[in-house]
Residue, then its C-alpha position, 0 to 999 in steps of 0.5 A: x856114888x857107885x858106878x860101873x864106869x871103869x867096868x864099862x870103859x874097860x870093856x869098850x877100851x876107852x881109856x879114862x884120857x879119851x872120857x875126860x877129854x869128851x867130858x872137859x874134865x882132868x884124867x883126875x877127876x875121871x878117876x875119882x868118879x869111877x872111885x865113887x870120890x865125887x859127885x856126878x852131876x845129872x848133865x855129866x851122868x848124861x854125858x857118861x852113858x851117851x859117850x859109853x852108849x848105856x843107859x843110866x841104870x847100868x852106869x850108876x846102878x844105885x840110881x835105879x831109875x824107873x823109865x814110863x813106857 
């Protein structure tokens, strides 16, 4: 799935090392996420945009998500 992860990550210098520890999970699979490689569960996507402080349209952009006012 494409994402803006590294984009984002990157701008907050927040190194892959520093996301996978908050997320549990390898540098590895860190980085095959921002390849676009793995499936992102919805609990993970959370975890993502909450440790980045965005919202789930800037961080996975193909999941256009329409939020009710």
């Amino acid at each position: 799935m494409e994402n803006n992860i590294r984009i984002i990550r990157k701008r907050l210098n927040i190194s892959q090392k520093q996301l996978a520890k908050h997320l549990k999970i390898s540098q590895q699979a860190v980085s095959n996420i921002e390849k676009g490689e793995t499936n992102v569960s919805p609990q993970k996507m959370i975890s993502i945009c909450k440790f980045l402080g965005s919202d789930l349209n800037e961080v996975f952009p193909e999941m256009n998500i329409k939020v009710k006012k």
